[in-house]
C-alpha positions in Angstrom: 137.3 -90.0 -117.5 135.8 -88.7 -114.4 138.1 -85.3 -115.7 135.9 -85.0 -118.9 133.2 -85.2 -117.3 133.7 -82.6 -114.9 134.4 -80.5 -117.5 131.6 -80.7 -119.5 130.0 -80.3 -116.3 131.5 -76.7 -116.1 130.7 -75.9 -119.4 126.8 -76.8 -119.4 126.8 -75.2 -116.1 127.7 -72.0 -117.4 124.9 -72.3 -120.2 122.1 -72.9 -117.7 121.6 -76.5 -119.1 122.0 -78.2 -115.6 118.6 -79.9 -115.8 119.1 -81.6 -119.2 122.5 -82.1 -118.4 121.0 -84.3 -115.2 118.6 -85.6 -117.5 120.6 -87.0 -119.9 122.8 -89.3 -117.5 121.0 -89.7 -114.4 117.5 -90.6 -113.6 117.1 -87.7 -111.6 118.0 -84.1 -110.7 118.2 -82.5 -107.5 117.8 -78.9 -107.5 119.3 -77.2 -104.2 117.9 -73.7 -103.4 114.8 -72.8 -105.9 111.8 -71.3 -106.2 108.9 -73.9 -106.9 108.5 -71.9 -110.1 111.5 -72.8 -111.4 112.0 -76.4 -111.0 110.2 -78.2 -114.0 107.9 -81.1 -112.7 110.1 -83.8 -114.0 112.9 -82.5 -111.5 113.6 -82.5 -108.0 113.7 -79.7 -106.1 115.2 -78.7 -102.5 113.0 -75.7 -101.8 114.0 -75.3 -98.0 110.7 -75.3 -95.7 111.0 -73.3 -92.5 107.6 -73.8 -90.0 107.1 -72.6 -86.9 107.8 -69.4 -84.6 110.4 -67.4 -86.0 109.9 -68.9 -89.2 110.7 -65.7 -91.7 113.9 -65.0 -89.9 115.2 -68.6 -89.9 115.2 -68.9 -93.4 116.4 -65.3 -94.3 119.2 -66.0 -92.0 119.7 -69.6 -93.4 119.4 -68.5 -97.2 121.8 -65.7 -96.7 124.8 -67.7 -95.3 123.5 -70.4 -98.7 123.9 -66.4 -100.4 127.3 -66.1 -99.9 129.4 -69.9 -99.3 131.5 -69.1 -102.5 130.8 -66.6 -105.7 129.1 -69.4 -107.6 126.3 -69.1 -104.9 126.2 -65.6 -104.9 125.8 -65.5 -108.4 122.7 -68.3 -108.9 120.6 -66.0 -106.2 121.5 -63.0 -108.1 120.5 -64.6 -110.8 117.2 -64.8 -109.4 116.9 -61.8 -108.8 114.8 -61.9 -105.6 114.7 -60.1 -101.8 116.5 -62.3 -99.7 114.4 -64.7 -97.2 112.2 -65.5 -100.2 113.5 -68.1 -101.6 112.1 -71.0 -99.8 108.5 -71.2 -97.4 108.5 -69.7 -94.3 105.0 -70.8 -92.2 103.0 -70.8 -88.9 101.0 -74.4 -89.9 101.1 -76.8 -93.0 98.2 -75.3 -94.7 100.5 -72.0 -95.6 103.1 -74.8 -96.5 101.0 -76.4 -99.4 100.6 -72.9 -100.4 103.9 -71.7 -100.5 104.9 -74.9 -102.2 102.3 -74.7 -104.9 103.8 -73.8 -108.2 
């Protein structure tokens, strides 16, 4: 069983359907590497939060090793098609977090 359902995994993945996929058998879905745009308010979203000195540079050089782990990865940023180091909030004091985490 746990085949089939890998499968049809796969084949929703390629379709873009991840979130109803996740919605239809689990309570929740955890979204790894978005932008707070994208992640519907029923869903849960990983956006990564970077705070502190240094802060821009940490997460470009965090996102792009995320970038490029296998082709899969490589392809979902593309398929953002943003600059890399923006994915994710990079900031000097919470208030600019709250801000960059706003939708």
């Amino acid at each position: 069983m746990l085949v089939e359902v890998a499968a049809e995994l796969g084949r929703r993945l390629d379709k873009g359907r991840e979130g109803h996929l996740g919605g239809a058998i689990a309570g929740g879905v955890l979204l790894n590497w978005m932008l707070p745009a994208q992640a519907a308010p029923i869903l849960a979203s990983y956006v990564p939060v970077v705070l502190g000195p240094g802060a821009r540079r940490r997460l470009r050089d965090e996102e792009r090793h995320y970038r490029n782990i296998t082709e899969a990865h490589r392809q979902h940023f593309e398929a953002m098609d943003v600059p890399p180091g923006s994915v994710g909030v990079a900031a000097s004091a919470r208030p600019e977090v709250l801000k960059g985490l706003a939708p």
